[in-house]
TIMARMAR-169543 format. One record per residue (C-alpha): x, y, z; residue number from 1. Coordinates in pm, 1 decimal. Example, Ala and Ser with C-alpha at 12.3 -4.5 7.8 and 13.67 -1.06 7.14 Angstrom:
2
+----------+----------+----------+-----+
:       xx :       yy :       zz :   n :
+----------+----------+----------+-----+
:   1230.0 :   -450.0 :    780.0 :   1 :
:   1367.0 :   -106.0 :    714.0 :   2 :
+----------+----------+----------+-----+
***
This chain:
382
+----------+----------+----------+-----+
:       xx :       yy :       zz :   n :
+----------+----------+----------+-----+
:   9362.2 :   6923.1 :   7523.0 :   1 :
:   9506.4 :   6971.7 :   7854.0 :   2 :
:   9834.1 :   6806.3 :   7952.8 :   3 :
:   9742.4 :   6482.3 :   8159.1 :   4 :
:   9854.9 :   6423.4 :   8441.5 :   5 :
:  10121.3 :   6156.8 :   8568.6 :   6 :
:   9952.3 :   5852.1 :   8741.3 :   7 :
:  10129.4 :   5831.9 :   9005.4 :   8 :
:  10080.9 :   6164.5 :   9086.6 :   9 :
:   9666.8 :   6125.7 :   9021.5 :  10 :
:   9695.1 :   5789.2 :   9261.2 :  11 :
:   9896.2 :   6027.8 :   9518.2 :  12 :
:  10145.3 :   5722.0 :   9529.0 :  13 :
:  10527.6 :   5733.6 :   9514.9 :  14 :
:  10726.7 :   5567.1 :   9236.8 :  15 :
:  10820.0 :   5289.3 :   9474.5 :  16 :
:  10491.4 :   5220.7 :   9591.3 :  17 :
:  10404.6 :   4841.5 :   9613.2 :  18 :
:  10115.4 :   4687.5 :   9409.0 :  19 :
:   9889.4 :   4633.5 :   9744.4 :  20 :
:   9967.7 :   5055.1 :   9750.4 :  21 :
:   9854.5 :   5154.9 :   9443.2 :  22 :
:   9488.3 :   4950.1 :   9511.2 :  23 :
:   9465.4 :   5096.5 :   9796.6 :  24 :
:   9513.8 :   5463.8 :   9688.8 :  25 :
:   9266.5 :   5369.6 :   9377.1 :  26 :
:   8986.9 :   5248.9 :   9592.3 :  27 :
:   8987.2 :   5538.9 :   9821.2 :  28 :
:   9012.5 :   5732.1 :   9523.0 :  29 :
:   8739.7 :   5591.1 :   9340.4 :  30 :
:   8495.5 :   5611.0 :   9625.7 :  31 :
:   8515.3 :   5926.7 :   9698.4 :  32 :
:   8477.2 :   6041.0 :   9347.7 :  33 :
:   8221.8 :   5766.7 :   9291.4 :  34 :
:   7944.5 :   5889.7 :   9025.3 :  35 :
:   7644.3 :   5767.5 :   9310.1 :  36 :
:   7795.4 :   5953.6 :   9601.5 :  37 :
:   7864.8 :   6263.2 :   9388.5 :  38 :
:   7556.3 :   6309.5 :   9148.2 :  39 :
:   7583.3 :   6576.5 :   8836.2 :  40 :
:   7910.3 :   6668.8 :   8937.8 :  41 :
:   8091.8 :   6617.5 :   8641.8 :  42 :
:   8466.5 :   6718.5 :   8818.6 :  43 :
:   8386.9 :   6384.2 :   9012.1 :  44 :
:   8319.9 :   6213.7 :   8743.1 :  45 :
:   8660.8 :   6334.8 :   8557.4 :  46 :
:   8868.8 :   6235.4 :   8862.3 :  47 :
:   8655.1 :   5855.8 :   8837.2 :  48 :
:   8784.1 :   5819.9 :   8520.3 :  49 :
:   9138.4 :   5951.9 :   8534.7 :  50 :
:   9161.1 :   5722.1 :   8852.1 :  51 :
:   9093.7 :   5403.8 :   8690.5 :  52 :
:   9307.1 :   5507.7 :   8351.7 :  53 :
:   9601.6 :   5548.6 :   8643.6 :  54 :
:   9512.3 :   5219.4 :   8817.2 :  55 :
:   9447.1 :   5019.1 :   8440.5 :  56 :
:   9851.9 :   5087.4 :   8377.3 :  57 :
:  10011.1 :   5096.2 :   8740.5 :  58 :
:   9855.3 :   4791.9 :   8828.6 :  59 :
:   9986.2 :   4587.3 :   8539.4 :  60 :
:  10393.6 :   4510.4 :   8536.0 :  61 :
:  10403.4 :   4537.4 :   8195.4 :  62 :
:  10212.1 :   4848.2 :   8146.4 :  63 :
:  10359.1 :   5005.0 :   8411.9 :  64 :
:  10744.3 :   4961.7 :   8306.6 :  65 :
:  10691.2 :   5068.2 :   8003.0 :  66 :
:  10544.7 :   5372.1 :   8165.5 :  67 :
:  10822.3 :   5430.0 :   8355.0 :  68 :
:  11026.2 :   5417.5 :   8090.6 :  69 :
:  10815.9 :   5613.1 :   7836.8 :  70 :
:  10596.5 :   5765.6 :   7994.5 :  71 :
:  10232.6 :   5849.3 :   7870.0 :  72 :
:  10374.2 :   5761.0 :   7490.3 :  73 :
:  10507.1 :   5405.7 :   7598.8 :  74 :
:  10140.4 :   5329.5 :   7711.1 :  75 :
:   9950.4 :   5474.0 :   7450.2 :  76 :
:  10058.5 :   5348.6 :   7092.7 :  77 :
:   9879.7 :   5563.2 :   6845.4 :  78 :
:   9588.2 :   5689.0 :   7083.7 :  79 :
:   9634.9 :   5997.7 :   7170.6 :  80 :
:   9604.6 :   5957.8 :   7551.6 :  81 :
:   9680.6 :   5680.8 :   7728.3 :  82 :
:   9413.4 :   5380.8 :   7805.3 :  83 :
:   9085.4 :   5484.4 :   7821.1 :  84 :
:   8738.0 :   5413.4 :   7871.7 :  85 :
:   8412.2 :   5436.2 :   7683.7 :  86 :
:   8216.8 :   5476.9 :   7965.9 :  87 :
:   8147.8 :   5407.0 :   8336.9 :  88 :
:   8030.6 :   5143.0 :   8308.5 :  89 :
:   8330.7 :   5016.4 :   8114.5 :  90 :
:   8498.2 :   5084.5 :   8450.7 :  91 :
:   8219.9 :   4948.4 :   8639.7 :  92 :
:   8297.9 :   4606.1 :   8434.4 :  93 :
:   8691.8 :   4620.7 :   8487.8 :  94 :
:   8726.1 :   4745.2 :   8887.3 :  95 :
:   8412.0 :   4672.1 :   9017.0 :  96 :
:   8457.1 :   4362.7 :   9190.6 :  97 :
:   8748.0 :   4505.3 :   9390.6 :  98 :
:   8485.5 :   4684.7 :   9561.9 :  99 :
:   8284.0 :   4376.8 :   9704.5 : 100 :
:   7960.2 :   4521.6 :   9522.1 : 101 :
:   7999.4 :   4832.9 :   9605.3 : 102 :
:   7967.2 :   5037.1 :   9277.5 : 103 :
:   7611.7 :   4961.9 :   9275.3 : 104 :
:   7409.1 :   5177.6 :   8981.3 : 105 :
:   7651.7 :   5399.8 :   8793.7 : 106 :
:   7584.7 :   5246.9 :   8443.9 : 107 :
:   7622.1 :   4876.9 :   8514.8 : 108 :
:   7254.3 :   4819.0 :   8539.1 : 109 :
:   7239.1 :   5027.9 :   8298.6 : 110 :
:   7424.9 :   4715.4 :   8091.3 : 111 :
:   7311.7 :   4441.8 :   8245.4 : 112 :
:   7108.0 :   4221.5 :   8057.4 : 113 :
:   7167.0 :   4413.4 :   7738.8 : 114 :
:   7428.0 :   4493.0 :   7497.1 : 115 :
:   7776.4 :   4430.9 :   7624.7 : 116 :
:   8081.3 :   4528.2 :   7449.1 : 117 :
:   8351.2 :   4242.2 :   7360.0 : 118 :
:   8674.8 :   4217.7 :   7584.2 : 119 :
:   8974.8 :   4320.3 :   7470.8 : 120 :
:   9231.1 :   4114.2 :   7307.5 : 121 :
:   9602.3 :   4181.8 :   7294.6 : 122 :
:   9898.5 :   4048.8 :   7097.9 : 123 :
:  10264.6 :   4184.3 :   6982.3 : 124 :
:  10452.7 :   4186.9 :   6676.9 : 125 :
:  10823.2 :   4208.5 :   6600.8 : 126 :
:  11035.2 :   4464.8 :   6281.1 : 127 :
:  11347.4 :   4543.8 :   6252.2 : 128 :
:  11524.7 :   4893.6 :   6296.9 : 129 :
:  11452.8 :   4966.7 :   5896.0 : 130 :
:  11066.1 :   4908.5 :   5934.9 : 131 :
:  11051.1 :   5117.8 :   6220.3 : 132 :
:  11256.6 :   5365.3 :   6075.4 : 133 :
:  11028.2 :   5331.7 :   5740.0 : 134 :
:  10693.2 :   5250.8 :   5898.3 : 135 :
:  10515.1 :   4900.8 :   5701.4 : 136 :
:  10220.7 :   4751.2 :   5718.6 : 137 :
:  10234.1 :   4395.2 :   5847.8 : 138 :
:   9948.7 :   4075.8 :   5886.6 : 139 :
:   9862.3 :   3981.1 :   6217.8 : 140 :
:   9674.2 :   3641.4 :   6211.7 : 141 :
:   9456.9 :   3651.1 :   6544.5 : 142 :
:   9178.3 :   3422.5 :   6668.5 : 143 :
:   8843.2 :   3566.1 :   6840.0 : 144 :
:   8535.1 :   3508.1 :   6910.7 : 145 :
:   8235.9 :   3625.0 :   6668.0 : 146 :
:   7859.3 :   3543.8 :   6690.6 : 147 :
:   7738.8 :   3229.1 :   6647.4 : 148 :
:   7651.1 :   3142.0 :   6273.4 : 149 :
:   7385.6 :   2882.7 :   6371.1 : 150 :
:   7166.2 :   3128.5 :   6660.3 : 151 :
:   7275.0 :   3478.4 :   6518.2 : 152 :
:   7453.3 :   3528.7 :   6869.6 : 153 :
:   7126.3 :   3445.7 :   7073.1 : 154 :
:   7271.1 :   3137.7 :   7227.4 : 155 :
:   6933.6 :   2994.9 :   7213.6 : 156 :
:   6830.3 :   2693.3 :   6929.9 : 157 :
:   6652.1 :   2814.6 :   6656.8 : 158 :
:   6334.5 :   2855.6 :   6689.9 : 159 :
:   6391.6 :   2939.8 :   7053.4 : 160 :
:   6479.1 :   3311.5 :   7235.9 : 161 :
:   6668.7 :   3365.3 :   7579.2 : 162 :
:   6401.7 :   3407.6 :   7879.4 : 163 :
:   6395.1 :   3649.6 :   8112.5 : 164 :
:   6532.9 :   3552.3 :   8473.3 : 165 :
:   6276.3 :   3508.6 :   8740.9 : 166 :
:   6587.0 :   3527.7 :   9028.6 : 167 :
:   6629.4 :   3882.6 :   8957.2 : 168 :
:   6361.0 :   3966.3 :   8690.0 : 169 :
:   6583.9 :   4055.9 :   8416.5 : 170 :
:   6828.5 :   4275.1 :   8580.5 : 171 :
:   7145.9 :   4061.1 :   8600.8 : 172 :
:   7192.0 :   4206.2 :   8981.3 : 173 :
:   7102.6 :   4128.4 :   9324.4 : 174 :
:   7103.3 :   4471.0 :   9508.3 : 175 :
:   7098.6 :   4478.2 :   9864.4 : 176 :
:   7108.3 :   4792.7 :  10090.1 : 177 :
:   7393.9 :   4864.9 :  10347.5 : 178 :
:   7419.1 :   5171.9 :  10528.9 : 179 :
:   7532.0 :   5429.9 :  10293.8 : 180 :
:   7613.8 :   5202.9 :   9969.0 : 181 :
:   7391.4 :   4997.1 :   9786.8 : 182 :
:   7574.6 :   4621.0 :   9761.8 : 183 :
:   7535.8 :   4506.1 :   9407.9 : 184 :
:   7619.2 :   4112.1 :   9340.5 : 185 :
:   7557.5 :   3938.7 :   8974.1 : 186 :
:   7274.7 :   3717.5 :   8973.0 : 187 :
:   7377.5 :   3356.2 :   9028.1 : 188 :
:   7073.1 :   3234.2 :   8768.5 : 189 :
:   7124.9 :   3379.1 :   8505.0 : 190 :
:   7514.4 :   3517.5 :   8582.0 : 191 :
:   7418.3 :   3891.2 :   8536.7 : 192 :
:   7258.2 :   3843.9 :   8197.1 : 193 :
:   6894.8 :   3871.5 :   8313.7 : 194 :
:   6824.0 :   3613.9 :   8094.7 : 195 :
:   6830.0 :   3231.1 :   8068.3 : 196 :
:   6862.8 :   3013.2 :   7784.4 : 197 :
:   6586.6 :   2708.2 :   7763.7 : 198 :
:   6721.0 :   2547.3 :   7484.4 : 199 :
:   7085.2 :   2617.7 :   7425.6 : 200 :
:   7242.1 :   2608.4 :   7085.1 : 201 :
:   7388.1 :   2290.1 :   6972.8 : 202 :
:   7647.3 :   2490.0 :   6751.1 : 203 :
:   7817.2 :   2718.4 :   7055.9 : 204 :
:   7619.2 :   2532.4 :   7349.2 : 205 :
:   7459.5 :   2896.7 :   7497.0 : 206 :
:   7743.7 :   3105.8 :   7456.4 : 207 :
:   7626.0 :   3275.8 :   7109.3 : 208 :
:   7995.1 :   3338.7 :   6990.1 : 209 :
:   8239.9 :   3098.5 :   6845.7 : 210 :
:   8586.0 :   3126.8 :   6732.6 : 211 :
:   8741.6 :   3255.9 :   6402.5 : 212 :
:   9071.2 :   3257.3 :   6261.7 : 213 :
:   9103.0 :   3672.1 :   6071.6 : 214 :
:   9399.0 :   3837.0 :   5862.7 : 215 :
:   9430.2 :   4211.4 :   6003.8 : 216 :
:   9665.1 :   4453.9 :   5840.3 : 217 :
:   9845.6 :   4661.1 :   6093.6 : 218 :
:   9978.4 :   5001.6 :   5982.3 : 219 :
:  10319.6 :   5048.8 :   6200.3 : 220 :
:  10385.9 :   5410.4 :   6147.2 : 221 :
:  10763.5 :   5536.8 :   6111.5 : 222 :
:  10929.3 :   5632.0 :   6392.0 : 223 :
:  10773.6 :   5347.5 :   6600.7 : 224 :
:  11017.2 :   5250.8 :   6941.5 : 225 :
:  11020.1 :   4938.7 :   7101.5 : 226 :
:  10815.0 :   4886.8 :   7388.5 : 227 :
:  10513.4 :   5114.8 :   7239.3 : 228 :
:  10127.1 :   4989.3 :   7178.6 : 229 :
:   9913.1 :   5020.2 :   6866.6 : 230 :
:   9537.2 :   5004.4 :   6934.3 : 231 :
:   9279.9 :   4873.1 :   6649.2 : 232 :
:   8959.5 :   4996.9 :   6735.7 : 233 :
:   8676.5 :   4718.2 :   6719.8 : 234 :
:   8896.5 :   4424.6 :   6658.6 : 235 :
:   8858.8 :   4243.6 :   6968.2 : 236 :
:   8624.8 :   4012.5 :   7104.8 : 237 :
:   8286.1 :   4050.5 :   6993.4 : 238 :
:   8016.7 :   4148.9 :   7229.1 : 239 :
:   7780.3 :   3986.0 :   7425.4 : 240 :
:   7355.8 :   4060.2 :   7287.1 : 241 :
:   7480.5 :   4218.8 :   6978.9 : 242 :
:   7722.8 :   4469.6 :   7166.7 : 243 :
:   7989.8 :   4622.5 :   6996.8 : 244 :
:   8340.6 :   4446.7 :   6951.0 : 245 :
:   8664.2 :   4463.6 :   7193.0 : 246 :
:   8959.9 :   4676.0 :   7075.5 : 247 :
:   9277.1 :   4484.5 :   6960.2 : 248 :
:   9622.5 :   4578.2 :   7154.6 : 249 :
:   9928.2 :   4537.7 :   6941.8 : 250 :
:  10238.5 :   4577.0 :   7126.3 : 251 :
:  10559.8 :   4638.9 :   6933.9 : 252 :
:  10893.3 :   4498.6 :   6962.6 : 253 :
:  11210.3 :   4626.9 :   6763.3 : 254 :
:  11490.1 :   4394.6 :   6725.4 : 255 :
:  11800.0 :   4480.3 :   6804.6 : 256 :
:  12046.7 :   4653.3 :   6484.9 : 257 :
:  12416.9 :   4474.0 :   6477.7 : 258 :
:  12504.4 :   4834.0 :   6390.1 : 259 :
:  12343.2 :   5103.0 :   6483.7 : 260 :
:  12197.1 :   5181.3 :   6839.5 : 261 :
:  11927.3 :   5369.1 :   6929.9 : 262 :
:  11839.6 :   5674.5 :   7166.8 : 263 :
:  11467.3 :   5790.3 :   7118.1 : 264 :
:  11486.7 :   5942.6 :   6763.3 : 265 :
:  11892.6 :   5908.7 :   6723.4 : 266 :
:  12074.0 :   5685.6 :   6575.9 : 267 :
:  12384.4 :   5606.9 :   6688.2 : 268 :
:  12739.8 :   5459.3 :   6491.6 : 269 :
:  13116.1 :   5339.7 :   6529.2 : 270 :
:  13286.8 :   5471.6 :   6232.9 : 271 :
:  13630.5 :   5276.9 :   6246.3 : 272 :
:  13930.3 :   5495.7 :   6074.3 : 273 :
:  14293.4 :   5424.3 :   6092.4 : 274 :
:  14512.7 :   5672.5 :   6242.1 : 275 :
:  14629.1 :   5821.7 :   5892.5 : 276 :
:  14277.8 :   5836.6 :   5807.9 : 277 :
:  14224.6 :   6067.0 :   6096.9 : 278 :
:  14532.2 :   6288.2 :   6062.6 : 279 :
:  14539.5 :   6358.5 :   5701.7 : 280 :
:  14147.8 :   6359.1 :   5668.2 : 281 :
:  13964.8 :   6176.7 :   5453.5 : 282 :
:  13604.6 :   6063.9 :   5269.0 : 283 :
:  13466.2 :   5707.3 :   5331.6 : 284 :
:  13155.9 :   5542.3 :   5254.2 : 285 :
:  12992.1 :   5523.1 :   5548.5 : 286 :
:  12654.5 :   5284.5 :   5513.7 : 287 :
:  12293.9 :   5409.6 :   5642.2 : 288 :
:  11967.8 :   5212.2 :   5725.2 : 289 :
:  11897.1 :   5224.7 :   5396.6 : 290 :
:  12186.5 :   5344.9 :   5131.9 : 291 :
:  12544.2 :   5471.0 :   5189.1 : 292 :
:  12643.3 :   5822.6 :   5285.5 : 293 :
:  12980.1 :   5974.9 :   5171.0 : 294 :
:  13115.0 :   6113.4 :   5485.6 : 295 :
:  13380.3 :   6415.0 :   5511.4 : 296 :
:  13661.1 :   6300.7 :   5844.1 : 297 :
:  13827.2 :   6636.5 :   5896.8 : 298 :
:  14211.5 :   6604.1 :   5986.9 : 299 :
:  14304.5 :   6574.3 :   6284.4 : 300 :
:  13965.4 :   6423.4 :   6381.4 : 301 :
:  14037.0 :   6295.5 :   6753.2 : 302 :
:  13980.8 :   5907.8 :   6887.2 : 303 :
:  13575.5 :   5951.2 :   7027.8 : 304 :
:  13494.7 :   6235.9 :   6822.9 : 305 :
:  13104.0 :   6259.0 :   6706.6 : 306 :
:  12995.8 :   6363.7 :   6366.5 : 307 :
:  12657.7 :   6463.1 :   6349.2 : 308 :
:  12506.0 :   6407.2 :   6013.3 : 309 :
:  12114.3 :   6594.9 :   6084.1 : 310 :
:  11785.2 :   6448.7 :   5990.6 : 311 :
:  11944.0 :   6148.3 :   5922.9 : 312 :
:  11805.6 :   5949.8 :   6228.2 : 313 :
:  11420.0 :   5832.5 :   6305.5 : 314 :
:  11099.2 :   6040.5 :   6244.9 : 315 :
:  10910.1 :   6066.2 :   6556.4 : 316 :
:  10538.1 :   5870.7 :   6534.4 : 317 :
:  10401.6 :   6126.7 :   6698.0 : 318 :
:  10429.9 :   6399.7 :   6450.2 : 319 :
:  10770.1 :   6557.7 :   6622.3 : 320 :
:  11100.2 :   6653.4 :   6456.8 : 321 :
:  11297.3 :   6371.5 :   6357.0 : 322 :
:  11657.2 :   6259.3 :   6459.6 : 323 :
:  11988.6 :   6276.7 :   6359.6 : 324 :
:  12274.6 :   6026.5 :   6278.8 : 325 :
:  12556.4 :   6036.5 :   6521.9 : 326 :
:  12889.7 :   5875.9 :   6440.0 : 327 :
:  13174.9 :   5843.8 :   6666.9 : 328 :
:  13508.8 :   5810.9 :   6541.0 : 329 :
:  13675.6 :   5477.3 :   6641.2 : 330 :
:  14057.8 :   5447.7 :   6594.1 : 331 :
:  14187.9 :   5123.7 :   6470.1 : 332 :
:  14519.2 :   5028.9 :   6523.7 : 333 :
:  14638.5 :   4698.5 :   6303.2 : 334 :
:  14787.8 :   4390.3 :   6575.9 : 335 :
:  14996.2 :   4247.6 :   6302.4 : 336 :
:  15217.9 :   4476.2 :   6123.1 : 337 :
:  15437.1 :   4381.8 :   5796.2 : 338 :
:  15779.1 :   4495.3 :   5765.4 : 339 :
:  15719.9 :   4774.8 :   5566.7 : 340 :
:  15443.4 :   4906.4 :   5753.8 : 341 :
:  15632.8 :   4879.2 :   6082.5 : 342 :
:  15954.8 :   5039.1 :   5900.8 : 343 :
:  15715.5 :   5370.4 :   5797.1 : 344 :
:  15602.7 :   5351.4 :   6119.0 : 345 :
:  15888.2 :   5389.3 :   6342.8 : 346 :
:  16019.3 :   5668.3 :   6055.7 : 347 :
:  15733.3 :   5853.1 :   6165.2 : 348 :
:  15791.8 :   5764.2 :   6505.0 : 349 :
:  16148.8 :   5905.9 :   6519.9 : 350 :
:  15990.0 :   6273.6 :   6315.3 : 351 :
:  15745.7 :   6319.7 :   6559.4 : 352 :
:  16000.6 :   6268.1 :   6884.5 : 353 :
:  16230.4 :   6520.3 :   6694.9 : 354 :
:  15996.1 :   6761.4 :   6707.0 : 355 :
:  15924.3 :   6777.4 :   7035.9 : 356 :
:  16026.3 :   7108.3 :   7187.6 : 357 :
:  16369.0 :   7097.7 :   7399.4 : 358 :
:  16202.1 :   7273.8 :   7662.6 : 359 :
:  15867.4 :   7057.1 :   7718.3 : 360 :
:  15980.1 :   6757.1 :   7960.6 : 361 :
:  15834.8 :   6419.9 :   7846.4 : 362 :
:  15528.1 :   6277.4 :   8053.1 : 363 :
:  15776.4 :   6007.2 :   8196.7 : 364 :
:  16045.5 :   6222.2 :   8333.1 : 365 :
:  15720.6 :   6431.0 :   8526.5 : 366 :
:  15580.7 :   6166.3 :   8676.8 : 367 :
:  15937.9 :   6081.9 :   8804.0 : 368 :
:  16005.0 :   6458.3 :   8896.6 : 369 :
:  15638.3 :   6407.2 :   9071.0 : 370 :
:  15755.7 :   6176.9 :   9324.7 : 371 :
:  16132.0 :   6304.4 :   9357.5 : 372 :
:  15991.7 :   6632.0 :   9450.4 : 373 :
:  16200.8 :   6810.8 :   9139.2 : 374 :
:  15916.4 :   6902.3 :   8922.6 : 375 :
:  16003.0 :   7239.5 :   8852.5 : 376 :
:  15896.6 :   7349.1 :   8517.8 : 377 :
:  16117.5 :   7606.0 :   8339.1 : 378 :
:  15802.6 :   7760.9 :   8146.4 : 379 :
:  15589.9 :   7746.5 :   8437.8 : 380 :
:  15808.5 :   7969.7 :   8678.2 : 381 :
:  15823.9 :   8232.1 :   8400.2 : 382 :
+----------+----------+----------+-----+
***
């Protein structure tokens, strides 16, 4: 599969550009690589439909921060590109009207009257750090619309079927010619159906769907970041005329660890040693997502130093190497000393000043040789 192509770049739009920008780049786009002004040409047709994948995130906040922050992966979830369409006339249905009828033909007369596929639903769930790290499989309750029990989806009573629409004879559009483009409005009868229902169901009152209440299990694979978008095929809204169901959008949120922070596939931790700890070396406990991790601390390990313990971070969900662990040394240093303590400490205090070489000047007396201009060091001028 090729590598696709940033949206901004396929909108020809800076980062910065303004929402009334990015429309405006889309519709030019879109016209020019319209399926009705270009016939057979199947490049045309890819640029259609990489136009309006562009347009579908950049023209939602939400979608586009999290691309901007992600990327294709903060957009897509577990698709394997990024928001996409069936068909044309799945575009047709979504960007159509910014066109003021313009996209007449294309596939959306195709549709009209027939089977229409559900809208889309969306909804988010929240795991902590561990069930991302681990992956789990959680229960979304979500309501939706299914076809009515009482007319099998019809809208019509029983007994009774849908009519066809003597405004526009069944097509669901009202198709006017204008210079070069064909203007295409829904029919105000029968509201682009093509069809118009007599004797309307007493159960869903015409609509043919009516709500239900469903358990879904979502599989959250491991690795999963916050911010990214699972995608349940067919578990939206169900269609219109026995058309196929909506997809279900679950966006993720992680909450936040009082431990350990995260960096894409790392995992980052304070370790907090004392300063003997650090100077003589030592082995501590150290605790993980899930079980402790006996951890070597060299001596002499430095204030801010990073340990890197590999593999030991998140897998990546989309099949990538996983992350380490990193843990940075923190030096603690006790506020309230007993006498003892504070007697071994200024011991060690007095050792370590008499070992300071005769000939090294203390960091005091050259800062004061600094700015009385007698800074000459001895081992400096040899």
């Amino acid at each position: 599969m090729p590598e696709q192509r940033c949206y901004y770049e396929v909108l020809s739009v800076a980062r910065t550009a303004t929402a009334e920008e990015i429309k405006k780049a889309y519709k030019k786009l879109a016209l020019a690589n319209h399926p009705d002004r270009n016939p057979g040409d199947e490049e045309a047709i890819g640029r259609f439909k990489e136009a309006a994948e562009a347009y579908e995130v950049l023209s939602d906040d939400d979608k586009r921060s999290r691309y901007d922050r992600h990327g294709h992966a903060g957009v897509r979830g577990g698709n394997a590109r990024g928001p996409q369409f069936q068909d044309l006339g799945d575009i047709f249905e979504h960007f159509g009207d910014l066109f003021g009828g313009a996209f007449g033909g294309g596939g959306r007369k195709q549709r009209s009257g027939g089977a229409q596929r559900g809208a889309h639903l969306q909804t988010a769930i929240t795991i902590d750090l561990l069930e991302a790290s681990k992956g789990c499989v959680k229960d979304l309750e979500v309501q939706r619309k299914k076809p009515c029990d009482a007319c099998s989806g019809s809208g019509s009573e029983p007994g009774h079927t849908p009519e066809q629409c003597d405004y526009c004879g069944g097509a669901g559009q009202v198709v006017q010619s204008q210079g070069f483009f064909r203007v295409q409005t829904t029919c105000p009868a029968c509201r682009g159906t093509g069809k118009v229902i007599r004797h309307k169901c007493n159960k869903c009152y015409g609509s043919g769907r009516e709500n239900e209440n469903v358990t879904l299990s979502v599989n959250v694979p491991a690795g999963i970041d916050n911010g990214m978008q699972l995608c349940l095929k067919g578990e939206g809204e169900a269609g219109n005329n026995g058309g196929p169901r909506g997809d279900l959008y679950v966006d993720i949120r992680v909450k936040e660890h009082p431990r350990f922070q995260r960096e894409g596939t790392h995992l980052i931790c304070e370790v907090p040693v004392s300063y003997t700890q650090a100077a003589l070396g030592t082995e501590i406990e150290i605790p993980l997502l899930e079980g402790t991790h006996l951890l070597k601390i060299p001596a002499g390990t430095q204030p801010g130093e990073v340990i890197r313990l590999k593999g030991k971070g998140l897998a990546d969900p989309r099949g990538g190497r996983g992350g380490d662990l990193h843990l940075s040394i923190k030096l603690i240093v006790p506020k309230n000393l007993g006498e003892e303590h504070e007697r071994l400490l200024r011991k060690l205090a007095e050792h370590e000043q008499a070992r300071v070489s005769p000939h090294e000047k203390s960091w005091l007396e050259k800062v004061k040789g600094f700015f009385t201009g007698d800074d000459d060091d001895p081992e400096e001028e040899q």
